[in-house]
C-alpha atoms as a printed R data frame, in Angstrom:
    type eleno elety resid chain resno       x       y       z
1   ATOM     1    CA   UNK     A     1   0.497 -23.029 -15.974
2   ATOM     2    CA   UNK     A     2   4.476 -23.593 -15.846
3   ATOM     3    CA   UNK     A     3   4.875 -19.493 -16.476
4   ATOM     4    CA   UNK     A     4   2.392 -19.338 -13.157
5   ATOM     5    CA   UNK     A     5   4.612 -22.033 -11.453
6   ATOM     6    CA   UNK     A     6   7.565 -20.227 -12.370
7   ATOM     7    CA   UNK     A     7   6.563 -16.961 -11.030
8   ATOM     8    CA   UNK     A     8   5.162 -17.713  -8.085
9   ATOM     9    CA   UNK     A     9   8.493 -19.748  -7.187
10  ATOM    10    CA   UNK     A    10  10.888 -16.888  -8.083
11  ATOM    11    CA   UNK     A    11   9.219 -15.008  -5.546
12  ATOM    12    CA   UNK     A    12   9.144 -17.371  -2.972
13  ATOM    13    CA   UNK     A    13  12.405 -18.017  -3.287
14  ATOM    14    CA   UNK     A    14  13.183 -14.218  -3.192
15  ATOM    15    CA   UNK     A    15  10.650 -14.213   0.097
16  ATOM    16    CA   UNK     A    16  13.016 -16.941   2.342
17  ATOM    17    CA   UNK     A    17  16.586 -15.227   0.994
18  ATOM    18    CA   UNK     A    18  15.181 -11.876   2.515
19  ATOM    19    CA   UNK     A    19  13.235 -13.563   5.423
20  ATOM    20    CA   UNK     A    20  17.216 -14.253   6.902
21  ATOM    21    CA   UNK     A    21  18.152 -10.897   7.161
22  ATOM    22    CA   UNK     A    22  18.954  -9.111  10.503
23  ATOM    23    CA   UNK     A    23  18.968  -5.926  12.053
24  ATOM    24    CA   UNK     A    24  16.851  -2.809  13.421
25  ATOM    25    CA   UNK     A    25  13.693  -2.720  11.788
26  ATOM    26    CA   UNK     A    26  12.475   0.755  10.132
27  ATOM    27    CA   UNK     A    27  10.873   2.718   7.404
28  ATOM    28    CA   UNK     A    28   7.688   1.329   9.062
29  ATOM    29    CA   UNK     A    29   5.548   4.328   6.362
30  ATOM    30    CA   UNK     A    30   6.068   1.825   3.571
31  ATOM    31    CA   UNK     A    31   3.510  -0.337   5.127
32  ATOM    32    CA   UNK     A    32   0.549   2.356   5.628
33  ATOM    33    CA   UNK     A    33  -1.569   1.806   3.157
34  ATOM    34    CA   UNK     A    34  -1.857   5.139   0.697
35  ATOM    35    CA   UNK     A    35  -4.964   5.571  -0.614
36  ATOM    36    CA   UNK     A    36  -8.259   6.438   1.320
37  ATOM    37    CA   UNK     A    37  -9.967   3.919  -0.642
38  ATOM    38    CA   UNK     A    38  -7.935   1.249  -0.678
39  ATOM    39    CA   UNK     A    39  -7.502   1.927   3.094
40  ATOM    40    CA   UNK     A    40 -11.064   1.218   3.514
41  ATOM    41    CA   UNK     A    41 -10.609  -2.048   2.407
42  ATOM    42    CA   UNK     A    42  -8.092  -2.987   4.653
43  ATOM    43    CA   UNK     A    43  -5.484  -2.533   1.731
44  ATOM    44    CA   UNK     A    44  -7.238  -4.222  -0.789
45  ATOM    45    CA   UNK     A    45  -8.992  -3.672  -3.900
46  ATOM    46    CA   UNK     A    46  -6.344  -2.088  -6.273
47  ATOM    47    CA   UNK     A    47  -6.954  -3.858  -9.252
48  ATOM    48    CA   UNK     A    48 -10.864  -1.727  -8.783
49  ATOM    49    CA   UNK     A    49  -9.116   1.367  -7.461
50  ATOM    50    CA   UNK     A    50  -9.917   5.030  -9.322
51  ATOM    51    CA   UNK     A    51  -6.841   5.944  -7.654
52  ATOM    52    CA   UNK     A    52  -3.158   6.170  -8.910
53  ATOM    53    CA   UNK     A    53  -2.031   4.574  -5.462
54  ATOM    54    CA   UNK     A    54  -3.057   0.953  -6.617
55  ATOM    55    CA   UNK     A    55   0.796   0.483  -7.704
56  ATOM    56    CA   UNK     A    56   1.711   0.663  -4.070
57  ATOM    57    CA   UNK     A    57  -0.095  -2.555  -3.236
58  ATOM    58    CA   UNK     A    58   0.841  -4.148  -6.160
59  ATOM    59    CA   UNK     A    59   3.259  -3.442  -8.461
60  ATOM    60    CA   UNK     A    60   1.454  -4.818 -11.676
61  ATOM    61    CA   UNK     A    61  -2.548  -3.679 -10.663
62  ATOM    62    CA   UNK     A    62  -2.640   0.090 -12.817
63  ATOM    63    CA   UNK     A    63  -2.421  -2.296 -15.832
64  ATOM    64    CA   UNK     A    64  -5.660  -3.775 -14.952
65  ATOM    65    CA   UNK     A    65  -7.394  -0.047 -13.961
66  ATOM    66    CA   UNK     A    66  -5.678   1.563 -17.401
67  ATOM    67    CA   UNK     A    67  -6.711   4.540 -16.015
68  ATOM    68    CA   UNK     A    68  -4.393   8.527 -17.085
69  ATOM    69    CA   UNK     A    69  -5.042   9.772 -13.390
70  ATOM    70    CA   UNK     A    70  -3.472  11.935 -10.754
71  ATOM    71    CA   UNK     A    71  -4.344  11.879  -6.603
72  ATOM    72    CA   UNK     A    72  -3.994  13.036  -3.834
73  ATOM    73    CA   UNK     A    73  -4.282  11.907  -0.323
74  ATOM    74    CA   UNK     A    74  -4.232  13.523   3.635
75  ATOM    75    CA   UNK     A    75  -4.064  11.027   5.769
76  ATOM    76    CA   UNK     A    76  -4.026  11.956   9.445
77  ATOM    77    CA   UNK     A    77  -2.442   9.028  11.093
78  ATOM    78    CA   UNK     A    78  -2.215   7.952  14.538
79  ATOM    79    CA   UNK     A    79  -0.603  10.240  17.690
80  ATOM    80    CA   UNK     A    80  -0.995  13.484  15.496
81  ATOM    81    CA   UNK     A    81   0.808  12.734  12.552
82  ATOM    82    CA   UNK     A    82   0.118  13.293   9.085
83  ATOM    83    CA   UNK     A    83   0.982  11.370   5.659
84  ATOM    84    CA   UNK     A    84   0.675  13.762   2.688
85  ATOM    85    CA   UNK     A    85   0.940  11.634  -0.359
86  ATOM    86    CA   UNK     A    86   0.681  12.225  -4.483
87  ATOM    87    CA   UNK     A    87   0.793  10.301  -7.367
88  ATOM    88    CA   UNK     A    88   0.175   9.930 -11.136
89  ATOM    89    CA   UNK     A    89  -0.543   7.166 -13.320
90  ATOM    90    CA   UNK     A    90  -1.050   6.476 -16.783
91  ATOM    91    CA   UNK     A    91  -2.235   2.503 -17.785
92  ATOM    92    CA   UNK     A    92  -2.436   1.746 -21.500
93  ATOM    93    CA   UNK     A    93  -3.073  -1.697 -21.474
94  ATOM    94    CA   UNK     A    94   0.158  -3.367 -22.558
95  ATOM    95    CA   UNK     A    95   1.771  -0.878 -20.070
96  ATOM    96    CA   UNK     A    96   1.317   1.413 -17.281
97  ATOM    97    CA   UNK     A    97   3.965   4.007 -15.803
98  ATOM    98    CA   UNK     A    98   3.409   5.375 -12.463
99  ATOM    99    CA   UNK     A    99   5.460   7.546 -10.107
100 ATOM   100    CA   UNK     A   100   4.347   8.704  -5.991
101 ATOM   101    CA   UNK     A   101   5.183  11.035  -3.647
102 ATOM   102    CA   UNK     A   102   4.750  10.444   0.345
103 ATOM   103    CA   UNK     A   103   6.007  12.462   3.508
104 ATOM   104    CA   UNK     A   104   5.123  11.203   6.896
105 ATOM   105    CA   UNK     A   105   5.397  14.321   9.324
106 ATOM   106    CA   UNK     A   106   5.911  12.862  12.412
107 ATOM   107    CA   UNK     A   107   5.392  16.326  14.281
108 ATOM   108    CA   UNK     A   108   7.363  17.780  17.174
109 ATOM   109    CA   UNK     A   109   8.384  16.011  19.869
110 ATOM   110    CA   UNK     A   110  10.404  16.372  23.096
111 ATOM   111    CA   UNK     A   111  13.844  15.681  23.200
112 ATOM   112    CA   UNK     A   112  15.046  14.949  27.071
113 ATOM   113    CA   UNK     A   113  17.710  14.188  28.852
114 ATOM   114    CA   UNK     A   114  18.596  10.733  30.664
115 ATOM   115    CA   UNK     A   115  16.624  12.181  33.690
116 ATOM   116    CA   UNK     A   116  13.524  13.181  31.726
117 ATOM   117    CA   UNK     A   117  14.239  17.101  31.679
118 ATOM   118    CA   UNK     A   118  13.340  18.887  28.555
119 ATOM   119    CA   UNK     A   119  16.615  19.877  26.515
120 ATOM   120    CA   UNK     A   120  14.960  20.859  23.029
121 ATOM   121    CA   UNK     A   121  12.588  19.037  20.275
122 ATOM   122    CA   UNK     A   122  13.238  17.299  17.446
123 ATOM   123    CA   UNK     A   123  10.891  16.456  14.157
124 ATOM   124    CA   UNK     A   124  11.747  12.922  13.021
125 ATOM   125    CA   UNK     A   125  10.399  12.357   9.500
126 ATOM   126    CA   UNK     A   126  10.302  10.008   6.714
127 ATOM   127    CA   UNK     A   127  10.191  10.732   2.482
128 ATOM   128    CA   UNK     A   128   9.946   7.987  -0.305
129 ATOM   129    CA   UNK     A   129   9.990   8.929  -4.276
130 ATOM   130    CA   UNK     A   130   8.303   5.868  -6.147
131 ATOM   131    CA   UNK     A   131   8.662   5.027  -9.989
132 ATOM   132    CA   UNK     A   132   6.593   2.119 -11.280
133 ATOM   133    CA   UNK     A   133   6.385   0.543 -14.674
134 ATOM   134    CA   UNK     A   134   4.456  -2.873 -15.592
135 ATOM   135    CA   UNK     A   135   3.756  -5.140 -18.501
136 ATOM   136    CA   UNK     A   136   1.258  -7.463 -19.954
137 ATOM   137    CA   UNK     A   137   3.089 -10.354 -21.262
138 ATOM   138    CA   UNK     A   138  -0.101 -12.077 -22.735
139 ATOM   139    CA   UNK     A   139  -4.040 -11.388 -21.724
140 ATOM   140    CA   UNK     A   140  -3.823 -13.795 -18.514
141 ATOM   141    CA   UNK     A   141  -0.208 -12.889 -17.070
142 ATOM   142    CA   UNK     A   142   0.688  -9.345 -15.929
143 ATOM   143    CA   UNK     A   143   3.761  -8.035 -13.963
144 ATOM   144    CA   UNK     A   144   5.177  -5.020 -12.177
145 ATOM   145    CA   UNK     A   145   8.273  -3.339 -10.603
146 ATOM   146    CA   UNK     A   146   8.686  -0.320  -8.464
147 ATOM   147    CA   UNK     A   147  11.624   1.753  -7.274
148 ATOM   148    CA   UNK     A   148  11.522   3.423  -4.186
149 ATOM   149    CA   UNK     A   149  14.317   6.119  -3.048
150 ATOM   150    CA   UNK     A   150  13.463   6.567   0.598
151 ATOM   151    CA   UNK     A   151  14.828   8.450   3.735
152 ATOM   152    CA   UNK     A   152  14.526   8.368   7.493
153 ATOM   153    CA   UNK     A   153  15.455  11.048   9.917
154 ATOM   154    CA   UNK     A   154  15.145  10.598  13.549
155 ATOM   155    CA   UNK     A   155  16.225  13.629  15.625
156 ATOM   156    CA   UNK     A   156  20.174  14.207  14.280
157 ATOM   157    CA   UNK     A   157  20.753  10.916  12.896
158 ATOM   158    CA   UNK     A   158  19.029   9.964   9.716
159 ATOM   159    CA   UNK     A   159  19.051   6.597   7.121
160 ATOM   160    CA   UNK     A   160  18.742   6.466   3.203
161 ATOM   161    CA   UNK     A   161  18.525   4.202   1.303
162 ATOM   162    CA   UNK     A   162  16.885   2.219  -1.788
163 ATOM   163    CA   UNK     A   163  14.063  -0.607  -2.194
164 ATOM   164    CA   UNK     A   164  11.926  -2.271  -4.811
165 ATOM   165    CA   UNK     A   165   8.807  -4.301  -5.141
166 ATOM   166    CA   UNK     A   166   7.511  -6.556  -7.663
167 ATOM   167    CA   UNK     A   167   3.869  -7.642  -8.096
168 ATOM   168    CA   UNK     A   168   1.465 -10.353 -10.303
169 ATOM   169    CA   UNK     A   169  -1.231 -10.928 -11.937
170 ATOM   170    CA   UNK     A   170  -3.188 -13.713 -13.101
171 ATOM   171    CA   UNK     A   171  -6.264 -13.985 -14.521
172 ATOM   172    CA   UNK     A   172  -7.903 -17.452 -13.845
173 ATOM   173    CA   UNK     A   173 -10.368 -18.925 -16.304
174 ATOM   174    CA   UNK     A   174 -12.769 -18.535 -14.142
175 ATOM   175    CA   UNK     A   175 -15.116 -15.640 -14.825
176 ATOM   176    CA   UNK     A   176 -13.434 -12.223 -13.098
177 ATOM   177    CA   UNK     A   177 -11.429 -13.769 -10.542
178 ATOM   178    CA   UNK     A   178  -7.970 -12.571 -10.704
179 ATOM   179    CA   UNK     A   179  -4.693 -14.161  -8.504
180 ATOM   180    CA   UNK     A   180  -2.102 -11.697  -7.408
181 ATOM   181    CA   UNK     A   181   1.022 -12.017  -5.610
182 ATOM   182    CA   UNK     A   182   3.109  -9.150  -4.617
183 ATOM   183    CA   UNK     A   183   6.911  -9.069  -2.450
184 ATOM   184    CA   UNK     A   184   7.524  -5.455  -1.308
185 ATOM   185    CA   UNK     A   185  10.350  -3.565   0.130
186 ATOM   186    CA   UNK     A   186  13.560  -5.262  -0.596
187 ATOM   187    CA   UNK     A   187  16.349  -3.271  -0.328
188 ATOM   188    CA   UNK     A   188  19.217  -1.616   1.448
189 ATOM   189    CA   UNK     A   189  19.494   1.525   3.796
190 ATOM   190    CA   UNK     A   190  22.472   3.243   5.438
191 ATOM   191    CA   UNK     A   191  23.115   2.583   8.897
192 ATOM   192    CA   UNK     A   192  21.668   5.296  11.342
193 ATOM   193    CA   UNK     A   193  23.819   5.342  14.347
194 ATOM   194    CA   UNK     A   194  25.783   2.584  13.463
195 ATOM   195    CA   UNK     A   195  22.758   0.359  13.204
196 ATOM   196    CA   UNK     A   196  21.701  -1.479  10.343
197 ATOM   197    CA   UNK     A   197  18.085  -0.438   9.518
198 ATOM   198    CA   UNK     A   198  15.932  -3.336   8.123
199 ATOM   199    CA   UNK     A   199  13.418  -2.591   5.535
200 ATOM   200    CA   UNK     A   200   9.807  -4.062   6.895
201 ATOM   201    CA   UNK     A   201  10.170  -7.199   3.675
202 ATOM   202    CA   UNK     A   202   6.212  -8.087   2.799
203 ATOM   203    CA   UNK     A   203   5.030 -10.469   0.928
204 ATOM   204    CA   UNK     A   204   0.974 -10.846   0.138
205 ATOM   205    CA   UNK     A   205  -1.302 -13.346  -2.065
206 ATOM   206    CA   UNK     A   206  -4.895 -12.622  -2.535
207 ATOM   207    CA   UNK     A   207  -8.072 -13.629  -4.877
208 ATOM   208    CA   UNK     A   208 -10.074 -10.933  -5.979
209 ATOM   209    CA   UNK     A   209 -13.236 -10.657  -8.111
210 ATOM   210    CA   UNK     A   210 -15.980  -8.799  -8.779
211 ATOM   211    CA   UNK     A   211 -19.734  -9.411 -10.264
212 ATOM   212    CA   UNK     A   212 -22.768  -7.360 -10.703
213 ATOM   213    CA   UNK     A   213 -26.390  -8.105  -9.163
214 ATOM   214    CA   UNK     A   214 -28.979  -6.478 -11.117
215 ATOM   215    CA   UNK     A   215 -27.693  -2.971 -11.166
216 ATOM   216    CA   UNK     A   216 -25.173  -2.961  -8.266
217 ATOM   217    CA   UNK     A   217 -21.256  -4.112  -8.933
218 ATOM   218    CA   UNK     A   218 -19.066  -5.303  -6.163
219 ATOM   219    CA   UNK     A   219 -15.884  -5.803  -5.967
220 ATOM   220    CA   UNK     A   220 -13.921  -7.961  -3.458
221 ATOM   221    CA   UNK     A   221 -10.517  -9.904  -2.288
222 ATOM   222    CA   UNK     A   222  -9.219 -11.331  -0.094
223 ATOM   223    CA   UNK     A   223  -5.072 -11.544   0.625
224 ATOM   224    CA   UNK     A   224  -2.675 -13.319   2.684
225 ATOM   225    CA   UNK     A   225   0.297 -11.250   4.299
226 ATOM   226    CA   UNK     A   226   3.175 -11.789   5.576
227 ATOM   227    CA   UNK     A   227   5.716  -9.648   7.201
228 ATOM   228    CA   UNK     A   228   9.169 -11.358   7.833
229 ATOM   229    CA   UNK     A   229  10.055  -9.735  10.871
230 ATOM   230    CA   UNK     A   230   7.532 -11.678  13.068
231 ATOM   231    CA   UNK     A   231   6.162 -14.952  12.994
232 ATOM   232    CA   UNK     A   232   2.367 -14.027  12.651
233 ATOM   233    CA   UNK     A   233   0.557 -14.744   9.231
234 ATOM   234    CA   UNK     A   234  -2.117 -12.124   9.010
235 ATOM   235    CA   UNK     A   235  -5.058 -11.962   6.540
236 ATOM   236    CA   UNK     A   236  -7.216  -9.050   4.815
237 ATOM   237    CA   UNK     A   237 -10.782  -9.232   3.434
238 ATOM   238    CA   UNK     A   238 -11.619  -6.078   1.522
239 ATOM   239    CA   UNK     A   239 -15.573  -5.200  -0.268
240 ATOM   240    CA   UNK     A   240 -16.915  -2.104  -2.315
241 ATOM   241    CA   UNK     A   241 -19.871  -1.982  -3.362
242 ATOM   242    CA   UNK     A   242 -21.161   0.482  -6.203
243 ATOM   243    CA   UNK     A   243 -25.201   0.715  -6.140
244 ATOM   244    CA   UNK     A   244 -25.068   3.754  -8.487
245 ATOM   245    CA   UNK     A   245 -22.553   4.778 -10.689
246 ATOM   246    CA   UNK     A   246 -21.445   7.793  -8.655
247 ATOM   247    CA   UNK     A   247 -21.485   6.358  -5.173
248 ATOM   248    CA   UNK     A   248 -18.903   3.697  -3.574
249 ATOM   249    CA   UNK     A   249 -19.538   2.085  -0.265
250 ATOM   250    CA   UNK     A   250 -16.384   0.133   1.135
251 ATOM   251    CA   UNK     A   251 -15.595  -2.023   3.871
252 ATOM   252    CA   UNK     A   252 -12.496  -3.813   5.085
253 ATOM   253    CA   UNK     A   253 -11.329  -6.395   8.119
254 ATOM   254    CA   UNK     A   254  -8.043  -7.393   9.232
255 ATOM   255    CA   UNK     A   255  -7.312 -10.718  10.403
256 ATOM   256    CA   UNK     A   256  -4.698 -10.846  13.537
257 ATOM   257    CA   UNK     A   257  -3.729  -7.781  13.521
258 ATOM   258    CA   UNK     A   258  -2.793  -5.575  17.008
259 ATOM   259    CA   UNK     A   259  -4.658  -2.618  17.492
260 ATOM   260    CA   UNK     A   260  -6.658  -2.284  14.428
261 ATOM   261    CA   UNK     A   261  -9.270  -4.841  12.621
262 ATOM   262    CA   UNK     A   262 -12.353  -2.972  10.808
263 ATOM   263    CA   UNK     A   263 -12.026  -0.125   8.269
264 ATOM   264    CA   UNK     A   264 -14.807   1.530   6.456
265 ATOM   265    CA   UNK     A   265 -15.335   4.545   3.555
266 ATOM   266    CA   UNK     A   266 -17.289   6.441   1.041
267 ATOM   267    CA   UNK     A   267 -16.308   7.252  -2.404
268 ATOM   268    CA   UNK     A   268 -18.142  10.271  -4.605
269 ATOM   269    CA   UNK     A   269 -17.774  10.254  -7.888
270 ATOM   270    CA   UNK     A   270 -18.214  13.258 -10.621
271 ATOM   271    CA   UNK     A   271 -17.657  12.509 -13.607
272 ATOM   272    CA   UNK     A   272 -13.510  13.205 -13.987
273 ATOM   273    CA   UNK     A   273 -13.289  13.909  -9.719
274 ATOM   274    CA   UNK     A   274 -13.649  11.393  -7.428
275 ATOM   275    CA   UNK     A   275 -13.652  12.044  -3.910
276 ATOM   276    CA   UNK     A   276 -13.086   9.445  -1.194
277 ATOM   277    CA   UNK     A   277 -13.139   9.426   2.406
278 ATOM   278    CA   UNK     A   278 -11.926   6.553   4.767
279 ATOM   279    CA   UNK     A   279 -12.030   6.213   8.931
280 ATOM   280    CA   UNK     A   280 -10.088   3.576  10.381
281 ATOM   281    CA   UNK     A   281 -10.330   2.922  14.309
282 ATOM   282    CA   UNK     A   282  -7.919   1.767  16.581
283 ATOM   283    CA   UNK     A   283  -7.557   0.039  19.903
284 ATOM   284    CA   UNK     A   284  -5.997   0.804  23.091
285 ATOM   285    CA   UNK     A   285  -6.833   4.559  23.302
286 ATOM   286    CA   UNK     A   286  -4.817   4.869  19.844
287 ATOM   287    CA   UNK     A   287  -5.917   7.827  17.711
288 ATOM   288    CA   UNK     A   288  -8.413   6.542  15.056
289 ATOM   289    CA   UNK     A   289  -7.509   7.352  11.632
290 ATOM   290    CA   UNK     A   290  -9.100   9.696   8.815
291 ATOM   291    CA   UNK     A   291  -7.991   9.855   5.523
292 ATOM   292    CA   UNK     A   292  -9.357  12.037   2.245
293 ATOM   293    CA   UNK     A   293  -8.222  11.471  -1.078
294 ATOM   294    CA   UNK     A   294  -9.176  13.273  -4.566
295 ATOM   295    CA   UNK     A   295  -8.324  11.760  -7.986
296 ATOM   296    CA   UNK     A   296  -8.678  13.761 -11.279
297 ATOM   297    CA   UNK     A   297  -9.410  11.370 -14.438
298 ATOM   298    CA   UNK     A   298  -8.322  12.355 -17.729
């Protein structure tokens, strides 16, 4: 229990050094959730996920999946734009080495002058490059770090810059249920216009389990998050559910969030293919969101 006490203090302490921090926020596309079926649990269940995009939500949850897996994702986002994302992962059980690939294509848009006239377009974008690697320091304790090299370009002026994450594991003595904690995107950017560009810090704690009636297994969680540059605490339940082997039904909800609360997807899987599909509605007249994703298993 004092390694548990001990890790879960580290981070908090990490949590209120970063939560001081000033500045204009951005690099807002390392808070989507990649993944379609993660996404359709609200950004849960990546210590279940088929995917190699678990990493993302937690630095140390490929250990628990051990899965050799690539995947791919298209996630058409809200107002027209588009995420593409890739990744790879290979868990072995002591370790797990991942690495991802996302671009955010923001599309064209108008560039006008202080009177609203049309002067030319501009196509703001944002890249990150992700490298992951996590270890099991004993059966019940796992941990993870990830790298992220990202960049930011808005019209002429762009940001890059460099961030990590770290992630936990725990798994309780009681039956299945697991206790992660993860603190994402700490780092620093350049300054884009003589700005300083805050990363968007996270930090999340959740339960998840999972248990089988009769022939069906599902899988859920629940998480706490926290982003440091408001004052909201926001909350996540996540659910699959996996009547037959080849068929995954999930469902997510957040808690005080804006403009989006319920999530919802399908998963199809073929022996080595899996292929998911996620829809995500939003509020206020917001485009709702549909995502497809395809992971290969080795």
């Amino acid at each position: 229990m004092k390694k548990i006490y001990l890790i879960l203090a580290l981070l908090l302490l990490t949590v209120f050094t970063y939560a001081e921090t000033s500045g204009e926020n951005g690099f807002q596309m390392l808070r989507i959730v990649t993944g379609a079926d993660l996404a359709a649990q609200g950004g849960t269940g990546s210590l279940y996920s088929r995917s190699a995009f678990g990493f993302l939500q937690n630095a140390a949850a490929n250990l628990i999946t051990r899965n050799q897996v690539i995947s791919m994702t298209q996630n058409y986002w809200i107002f027209d734009t588009k995420l593409n994302s890739m990744a790879y992962s290979n868990g072995k059980g002591k370790t797990s080495f991942s690495i991802a690939y996302r671009y955010l294509d923001y599309g064209k848009i108008d560039n006008r002058d202080e009177v609203g006239t049309i002067i030319g377009e501009f196509h703001p974008l944002d890249l990150s490059l992700s490298v992951n690697f996590a270890y099991r320091i004993n059966p019940d304790h796992y941990v993870g770090i990830t790298a992220n090299g990202i960049y930011e370009k808005i019209d002429t002026s762009s940001s890059l810059g460099a961030s990590f994450d770290l992630g936990y594991i725990y798994l309780t003595n009681v039956k299945n249920l697991k206790l992660t904690a993860a603190l994402k995107h700490l780092g620093k950017t350049s300054k884009m216009n003589a700005e300083e560009i805050d990363l968007p810090v996270t930090a999340e704690f959740s339960l998840a389990d999972d248990f089988q009636i009769n022939s069906v297994i599902l899988f859920s969680e629940i998480k706490a998050v926290k982003y440091f540059d408001d004052d909201r605490l926001r909350a996540v339940a996540g659910v699959g559910i996996r009547p037959v082997e080849k068929l995954d039904l999930r469902l997510g909800y957040k808690f005080n969030y804006d403009s989006e609360d319920i999530s919802f997807g399908i998963g199809v899987n073929l022996n080595k293919i899996n292929i998911d599909y996620t829809y995500i509605p939003f509020k206020y007249e917001i485009n709702d969101v549909h995502m497809v994703g395809i992971n290969y298993i080795f």
